[in-house]
C-alpha positions in Angstrom: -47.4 45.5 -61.6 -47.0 48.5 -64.0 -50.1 48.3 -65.9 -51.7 48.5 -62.5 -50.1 51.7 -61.9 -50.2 53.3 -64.8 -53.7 52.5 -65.0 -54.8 53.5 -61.7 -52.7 57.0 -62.0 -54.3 57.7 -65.4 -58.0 57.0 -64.5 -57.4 59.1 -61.0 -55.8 61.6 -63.4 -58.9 61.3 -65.5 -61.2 62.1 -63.0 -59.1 65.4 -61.7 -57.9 63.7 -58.7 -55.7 65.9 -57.0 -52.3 64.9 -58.3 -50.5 63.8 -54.6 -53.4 61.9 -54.1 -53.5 60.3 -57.2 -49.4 59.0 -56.7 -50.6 57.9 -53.4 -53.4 56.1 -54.6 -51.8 54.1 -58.0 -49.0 53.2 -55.2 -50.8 51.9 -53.5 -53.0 49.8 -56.0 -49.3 48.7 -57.2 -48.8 47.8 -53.8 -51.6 45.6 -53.2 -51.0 44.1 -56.2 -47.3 43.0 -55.5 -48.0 41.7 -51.9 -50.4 43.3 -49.3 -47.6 42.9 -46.6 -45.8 45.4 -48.0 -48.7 48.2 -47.2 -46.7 48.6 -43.2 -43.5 50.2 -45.5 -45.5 53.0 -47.3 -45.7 55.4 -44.6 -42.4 54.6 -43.3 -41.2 55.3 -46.9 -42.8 58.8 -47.0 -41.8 59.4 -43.8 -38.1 59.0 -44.6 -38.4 60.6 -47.8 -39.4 63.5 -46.1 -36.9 63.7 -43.0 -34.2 65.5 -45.6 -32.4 69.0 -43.9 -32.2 70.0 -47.9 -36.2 70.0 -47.6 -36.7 72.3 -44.7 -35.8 75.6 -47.0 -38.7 74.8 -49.0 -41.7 75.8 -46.4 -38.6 78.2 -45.4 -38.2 80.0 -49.1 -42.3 80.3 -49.1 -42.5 81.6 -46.2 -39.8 84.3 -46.9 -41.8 85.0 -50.2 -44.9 85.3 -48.0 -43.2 88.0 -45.9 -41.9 90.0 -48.8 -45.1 90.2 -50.6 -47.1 91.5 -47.6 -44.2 93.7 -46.5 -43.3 96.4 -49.5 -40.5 94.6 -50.7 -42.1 92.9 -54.0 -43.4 96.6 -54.6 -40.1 98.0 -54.3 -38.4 95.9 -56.5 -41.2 96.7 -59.6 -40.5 100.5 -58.7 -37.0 100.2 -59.4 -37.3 98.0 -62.7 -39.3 101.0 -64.1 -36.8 102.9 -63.1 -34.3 100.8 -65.9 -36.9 99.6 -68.4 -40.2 101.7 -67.8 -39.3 104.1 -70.5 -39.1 101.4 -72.8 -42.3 100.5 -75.5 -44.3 98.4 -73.2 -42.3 99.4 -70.2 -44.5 98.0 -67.7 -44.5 94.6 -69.4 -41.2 94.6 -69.4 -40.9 95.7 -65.8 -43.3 93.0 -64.9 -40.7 90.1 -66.1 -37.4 92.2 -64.7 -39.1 92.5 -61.3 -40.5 88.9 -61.0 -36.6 87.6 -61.8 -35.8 89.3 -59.3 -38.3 88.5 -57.1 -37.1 84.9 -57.8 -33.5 85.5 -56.7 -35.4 86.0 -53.4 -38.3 84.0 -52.7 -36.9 80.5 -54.6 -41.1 79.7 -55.5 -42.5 81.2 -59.0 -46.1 80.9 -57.6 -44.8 83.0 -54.9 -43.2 85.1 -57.3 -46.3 85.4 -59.9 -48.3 86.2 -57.3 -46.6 88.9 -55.3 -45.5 91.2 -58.4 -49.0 90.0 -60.4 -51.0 91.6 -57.9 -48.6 95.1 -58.4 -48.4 94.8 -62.5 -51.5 93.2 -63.6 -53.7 95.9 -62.4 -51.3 98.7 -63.4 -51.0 97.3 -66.6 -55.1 97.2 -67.2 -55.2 100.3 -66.0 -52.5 101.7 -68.7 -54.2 100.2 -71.5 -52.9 96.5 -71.9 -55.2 93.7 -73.1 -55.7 92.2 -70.4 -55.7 88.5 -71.7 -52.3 90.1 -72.8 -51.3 91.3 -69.6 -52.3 87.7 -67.8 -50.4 85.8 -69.9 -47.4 88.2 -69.6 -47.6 87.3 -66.3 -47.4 83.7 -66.2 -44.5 83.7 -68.3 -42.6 86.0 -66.1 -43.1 83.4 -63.4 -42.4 80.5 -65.4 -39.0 82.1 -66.6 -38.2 83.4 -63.1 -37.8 79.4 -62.1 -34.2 79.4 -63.6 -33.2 82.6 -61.6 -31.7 80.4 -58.1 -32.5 80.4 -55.4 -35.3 77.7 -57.0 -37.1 75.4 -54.8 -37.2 73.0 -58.1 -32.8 73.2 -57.6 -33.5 72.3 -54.5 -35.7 68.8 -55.4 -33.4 68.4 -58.2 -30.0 68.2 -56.2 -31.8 66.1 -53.2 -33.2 63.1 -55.6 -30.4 63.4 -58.6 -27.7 63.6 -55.9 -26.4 67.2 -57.7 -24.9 70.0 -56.0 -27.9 72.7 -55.2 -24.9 75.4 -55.0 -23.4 74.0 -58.7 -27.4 74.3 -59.9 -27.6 77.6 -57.9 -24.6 78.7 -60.0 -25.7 77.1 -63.5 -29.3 78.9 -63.1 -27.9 82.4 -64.1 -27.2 82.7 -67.2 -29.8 80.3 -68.5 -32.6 82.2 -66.6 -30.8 85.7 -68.0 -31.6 84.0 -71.8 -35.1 83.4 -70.7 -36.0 86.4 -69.4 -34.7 88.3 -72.7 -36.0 86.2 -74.7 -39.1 87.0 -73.0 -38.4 90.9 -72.7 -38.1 90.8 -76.7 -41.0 89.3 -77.4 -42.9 91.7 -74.7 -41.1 94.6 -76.4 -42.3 93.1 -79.8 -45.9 93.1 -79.0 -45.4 96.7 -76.9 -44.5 98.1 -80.6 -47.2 96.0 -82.4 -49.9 97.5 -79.9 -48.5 100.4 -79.6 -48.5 100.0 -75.8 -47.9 103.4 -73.5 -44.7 104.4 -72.8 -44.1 105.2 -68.8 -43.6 108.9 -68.1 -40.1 109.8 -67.3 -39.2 109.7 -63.7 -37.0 112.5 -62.6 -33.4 111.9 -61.4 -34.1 112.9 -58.2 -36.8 110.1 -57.6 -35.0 107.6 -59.8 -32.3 107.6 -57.1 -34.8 107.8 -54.4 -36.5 104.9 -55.7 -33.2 103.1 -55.8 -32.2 104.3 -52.4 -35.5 102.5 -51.4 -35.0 99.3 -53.0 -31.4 99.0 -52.2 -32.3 96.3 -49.2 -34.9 94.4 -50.9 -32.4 93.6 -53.9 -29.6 93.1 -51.1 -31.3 90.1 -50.0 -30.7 88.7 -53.0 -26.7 89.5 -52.8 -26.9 88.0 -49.0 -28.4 84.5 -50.4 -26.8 83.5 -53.0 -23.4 85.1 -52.1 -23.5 83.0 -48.5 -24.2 79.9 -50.9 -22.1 80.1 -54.1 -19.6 81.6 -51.4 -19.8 78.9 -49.1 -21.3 80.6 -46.1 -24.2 78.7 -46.0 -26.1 76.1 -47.3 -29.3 76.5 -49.4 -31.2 75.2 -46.2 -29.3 77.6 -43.6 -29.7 80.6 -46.7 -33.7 80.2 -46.3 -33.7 80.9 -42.6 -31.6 84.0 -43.3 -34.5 85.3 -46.0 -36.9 84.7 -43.4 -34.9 86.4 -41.0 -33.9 89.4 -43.4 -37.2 89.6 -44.7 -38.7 89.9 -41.5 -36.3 92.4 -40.4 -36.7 94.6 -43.6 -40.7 94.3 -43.7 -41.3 95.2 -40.2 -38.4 97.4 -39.0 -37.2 98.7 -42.1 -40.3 99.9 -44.0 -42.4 99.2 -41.6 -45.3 97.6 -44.2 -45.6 94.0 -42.2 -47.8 94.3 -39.6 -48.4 92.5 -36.5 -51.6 91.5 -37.2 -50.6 90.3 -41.3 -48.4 87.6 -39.4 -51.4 84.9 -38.7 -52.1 85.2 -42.4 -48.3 85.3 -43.7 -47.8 81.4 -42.1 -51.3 80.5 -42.9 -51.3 80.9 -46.4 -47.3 79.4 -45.9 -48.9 76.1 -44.3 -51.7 75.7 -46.5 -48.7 76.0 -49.8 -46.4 74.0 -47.7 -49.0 71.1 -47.0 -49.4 70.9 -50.7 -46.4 71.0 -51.6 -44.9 68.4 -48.9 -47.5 65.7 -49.7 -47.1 65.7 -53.5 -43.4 64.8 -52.6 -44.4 62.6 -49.6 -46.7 60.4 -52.2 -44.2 60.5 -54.8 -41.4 58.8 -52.8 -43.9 56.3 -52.4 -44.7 55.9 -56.3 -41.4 56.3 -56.9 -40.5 53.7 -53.8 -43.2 51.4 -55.5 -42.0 51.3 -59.1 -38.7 51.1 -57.9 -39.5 48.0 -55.9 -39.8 46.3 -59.6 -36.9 47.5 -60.7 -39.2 50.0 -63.3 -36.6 52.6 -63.0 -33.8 50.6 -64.1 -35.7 49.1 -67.0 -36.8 52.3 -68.1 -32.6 53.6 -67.8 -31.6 50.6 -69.8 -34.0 51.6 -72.1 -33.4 55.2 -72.6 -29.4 54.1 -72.8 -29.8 51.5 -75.4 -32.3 53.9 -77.2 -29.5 56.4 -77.2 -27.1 56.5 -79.4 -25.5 60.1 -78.4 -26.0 62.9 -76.0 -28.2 64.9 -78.9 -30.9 62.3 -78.7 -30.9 61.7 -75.3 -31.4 65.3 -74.6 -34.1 65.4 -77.6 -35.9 62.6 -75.7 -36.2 64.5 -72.3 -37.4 67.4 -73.6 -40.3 65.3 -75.2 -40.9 63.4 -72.4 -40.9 66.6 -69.6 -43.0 68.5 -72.0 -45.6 66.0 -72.6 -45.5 65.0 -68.6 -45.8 69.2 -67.8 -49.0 69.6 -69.8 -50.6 66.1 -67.5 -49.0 66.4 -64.4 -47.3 68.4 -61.3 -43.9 68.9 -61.6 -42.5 67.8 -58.6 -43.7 63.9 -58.7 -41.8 64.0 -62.3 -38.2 65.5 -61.5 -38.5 62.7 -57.7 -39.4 59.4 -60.3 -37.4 60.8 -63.3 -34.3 62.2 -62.2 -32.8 59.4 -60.7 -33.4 57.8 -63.8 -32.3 60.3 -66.0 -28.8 61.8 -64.6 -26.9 58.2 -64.2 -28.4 57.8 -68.2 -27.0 61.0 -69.4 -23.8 61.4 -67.4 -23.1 57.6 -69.7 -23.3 59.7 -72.4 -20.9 62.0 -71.3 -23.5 64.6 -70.4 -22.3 66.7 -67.4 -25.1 66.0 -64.2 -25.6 69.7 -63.8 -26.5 70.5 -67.3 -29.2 68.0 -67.3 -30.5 69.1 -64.2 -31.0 72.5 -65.9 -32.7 71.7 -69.0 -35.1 69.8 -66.8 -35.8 72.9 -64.9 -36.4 74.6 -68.2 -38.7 72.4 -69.2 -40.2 72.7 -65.4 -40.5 76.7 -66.1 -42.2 75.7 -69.8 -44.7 73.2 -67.4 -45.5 75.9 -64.9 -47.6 78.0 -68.0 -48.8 75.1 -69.7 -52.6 74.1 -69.7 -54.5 72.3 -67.7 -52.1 72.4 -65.0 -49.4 75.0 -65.0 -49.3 76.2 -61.3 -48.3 80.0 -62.2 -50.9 80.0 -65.0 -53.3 79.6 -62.6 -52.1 82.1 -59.8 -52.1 84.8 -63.0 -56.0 83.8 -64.0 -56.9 84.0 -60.7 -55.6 87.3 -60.1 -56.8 88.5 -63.3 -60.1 86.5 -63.2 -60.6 85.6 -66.3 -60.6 81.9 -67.5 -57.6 80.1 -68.9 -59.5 79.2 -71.6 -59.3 82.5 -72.7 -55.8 83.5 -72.2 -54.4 80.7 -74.4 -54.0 82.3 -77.1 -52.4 85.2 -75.9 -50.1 82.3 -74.0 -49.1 80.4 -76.9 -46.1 82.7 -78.7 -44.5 82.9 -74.7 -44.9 78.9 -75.0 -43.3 79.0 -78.2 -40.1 81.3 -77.1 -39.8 79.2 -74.2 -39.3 76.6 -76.1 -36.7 78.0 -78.6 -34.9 78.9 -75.4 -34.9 75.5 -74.3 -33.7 73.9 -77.2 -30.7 76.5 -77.2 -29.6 76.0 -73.6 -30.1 72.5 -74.3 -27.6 72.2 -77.3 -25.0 74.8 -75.9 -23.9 73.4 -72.9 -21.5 76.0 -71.8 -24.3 78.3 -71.4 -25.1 76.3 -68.5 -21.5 75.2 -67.1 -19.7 78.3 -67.5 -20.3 79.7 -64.3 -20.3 76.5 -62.2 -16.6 76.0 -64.1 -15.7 79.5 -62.7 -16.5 78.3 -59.3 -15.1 75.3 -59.3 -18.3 73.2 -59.4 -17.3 71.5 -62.6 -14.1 70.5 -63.6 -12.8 69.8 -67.0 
């Protein structure tokens, strides 16, 4: 029954099927092939893999992300990152990673996020000079770093089908995200020098504190989230409502920038990103439910365990396989069918459950910028228009720093665990 699958999903792949109908569709050829009886439990199966509480803050982050884009709070938060690094060579590049991290510490999508401080940086950025194959790339990146920074819808899938704490990968995503986004910032602040990009003019201390003043509830939200969860207030579900709810209250009340009228559009463009979303995992329960159903999984664990002789190769072996899977498919159907493969393989080899879920993450963030598919590489092409054939090689030296990254938070764990030891999420 796996060739049929694997067949099926690479000639639907092959053809640009969308990529949860393609799952669907090699499913269900896997399906028929096994024993047409069993076509009744394939809605039931995506049914039930749906009908998980942790699920409901996706549609719940997006739609807080929505809100903050439309309502002055993205705006803000690049007004007061100039404020720290827009005197800096390339300023506005670097302001353009600063802001979407911490963007992501609000919205938990880095579509969302490349989207809602793109649209502020990318035309500022052509307007001060930057190439603007440059400035797209630039972009990207900053949203495929920002997926470390929690709260991360990808923590979210991660925790639900590994079984991991989603507060312990909350906790884990800081300092790994804070090594991306330098790591990132250097190389921007490399190139700012090499280009000899402008510097921004200095902004008075007066308005630097006004600007701050400003942006002192947008970056709030941020304290209220992941305080509530790392503190125990709330879960990750119950802290999505609250962005929603703070989010709403700040755009509309507060500055007064959401309007009545942007509200049909704010949960239209939130259904439309949620429907996607929600039937790529829909379809991969099923393909996961399918291969599972012939014990695939467990051959593949066996596999990887026997094929591993120590943690070192094990983790070399992920990082292959999620970077060769993030250039070919959608993330989400790979962490639903891998990670419950993965985590009960590494944890064997002494590996601790919530350092694998992060290097998977980084190699999710790597994904999210990586032709054909990378989700924010699009967003950042479309907003630029120009073609992503022509911002690869801009890309490529983000891609490569990405993956240097990776490779150190793979091979220094504590990077990872330090905080989640702090807090009591791993022990020993």
């Amino acid at each position: 029954m796996g060739w049929v699958v694997a067949i099926t999903l690479t000639l639907t792949l092959m053809f640009s099927v969308p990529i949860g109908i393609a799952l669907g569709v090699a499913a269900l050829a896997g399906t028929l092939y096994l024993s047409p009886s069993l076509l009744v439990s394939l809605p039931q199966t995506m049914l039930e893999g749906l009908n998980s509480f942790p699920l409901l803050a996706i549609p719940l982050f997006i739609l807080s992300g929505a809100i903050m884009g439309q309502g002055g709070i993205a705006r803000r938060i690049v007004a007061v990152s100039m404020v720290f690094v827009g005197r800096i060579r390339g300023g506005l590049g670097l302001v353009s990673v600063l802001a979407t991290m911490f963007f992501s510490g609000i919205s938990g999508s880095s579509s969302a996020d490349t989207a809602a401080i793109g649209s502020v940086t990318l035309p500022a950025m052509e307007n001060k000079g930057y190439p603007k194959e440059f400035a797209t790339a630039l972009v990207a990146a900053a949203g495929g770093t920002a997926t470390l920074v929690p709260p991360s819808i990808d923590f979210i899938i991660i925790g639900i089908v590994a079984n991991i704490s989603i507060g312990g990968l909350f906790a884990a995503g800081f300092l790994p995200g804070a090594v991306n986004g330098l790591a990132i910032m250097a190389l921007v602040y490399y190139y700012g020098c090499k280009f000899k990009l402008p510097i921004e003019p200095k902004i008075p201390l007066k308005e630097k504190l006004r600007i701050i003043w400003e942006g002192v509830l947008a970056l709030f939200m941020a304290v209220i989230i992941l305080g509530g969860i790392l503190g125990g207030i709330f879960t990750p579900t119950e802290a999505s409502a609250v962005a929603v709810v703070y989010g709403f209250c700040v755009s509309f009340f507060v500055y007064k920038e959401l309007k009545i009228e942007d509200i049909p559009r704010v949960l239209l463009h939130t259904c439309k990103l949620t429907g996607v979303v929600m039937l790529v995992v829909g379809m991969a329960f099923v393909f996961s439910f399918t291969l599972t159903f012939e014990r695939i999984p467990y051959h593949i664990a066996q596999w990887i365990a026997h094929s591993s002789q120590n943690w070192i190769q094990f983790v070399i072996f992920v990082n292959i396989v999620f970077l060769f899977l993030g250039m070919i498919m959608d993330a989400v159907p790979a962490l639903i069918v891998l990670m419950p493969i993965l985590v009960p393989a590494g944890a064997a080899l002494g590996m601790e459950p919530i350092h694998i879920g992060i290097l998977v993450a980084c190699n999710v963030g790597i994904s999210l910028i990586s032709p054909p598919v990378g989700v924010c590489l699009y967003v950042a092409c479309s907003l630029s228009k120009l073609s992503i054939e022509s911002v690869i090689r801009p890309l490529i030296p983000f891609l490569l720093v990405l993956v240097g990254t990776l490779i150190i938070i793979s091979y220094v764990p504590e990077i990872t665990l330090l905080i989640p030891r702090l807090l009591g999420y791993v022990t020993g």
